[in-house]
Steps between C-alpha positions, in 0.01 A plus 500: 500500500398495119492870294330492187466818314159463272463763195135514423339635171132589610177653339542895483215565715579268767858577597402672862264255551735218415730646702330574793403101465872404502586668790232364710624179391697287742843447382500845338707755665512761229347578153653801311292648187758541253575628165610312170420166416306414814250633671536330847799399672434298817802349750420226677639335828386175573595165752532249203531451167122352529406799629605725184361219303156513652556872497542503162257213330210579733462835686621672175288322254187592712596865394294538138706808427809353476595442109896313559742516824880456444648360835846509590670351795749684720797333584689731687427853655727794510401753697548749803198377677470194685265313305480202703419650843267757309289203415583235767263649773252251611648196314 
């Protein structure tokens, strides 16, 4: 599994809309509406690295709102929660 974390600069007046978009957006498990330099910050959990690519250079770019995205790629997780099984159901 490929994480991507995506921060998003967006029009002012479209951030819940935008955001509501994202989330609805296959791929997408979580978009946080954040302060600072960013308005949007999405996290993304994808099959392939041609997923977050098609993710990124088609679905997003249909979006008129968005201004610039930043993505990062995850290469490890700490955490306390199971991450994998969390998101393994039905693959």
């Amino acid at each position: 599994m490929v994480t991507a974390i995506i921060f998003m600069n967006v029009k002012r007046n479209k951030i819940n809309t935008v955001a509501e978009q994202l989330a609805d957006t296959e791929g997408i498990s979580e978009v946080y509406s954040v302060s600072g330099q960013y308005d949007l910050i999405a996290i993304v959990r994808v099959k392939t690295n041609e997923d977050l690519s098609s993710l990124v250079t088609k679905k997003l770019l249909q979006i008129d709102a968005v201004i610039k995205t930043e993505t990062m790629l995850a290469f490890k997780a700490y955490s306390k929660h199971d991450l994998d099984a969390m998101f393994a159901v039905g693959m």
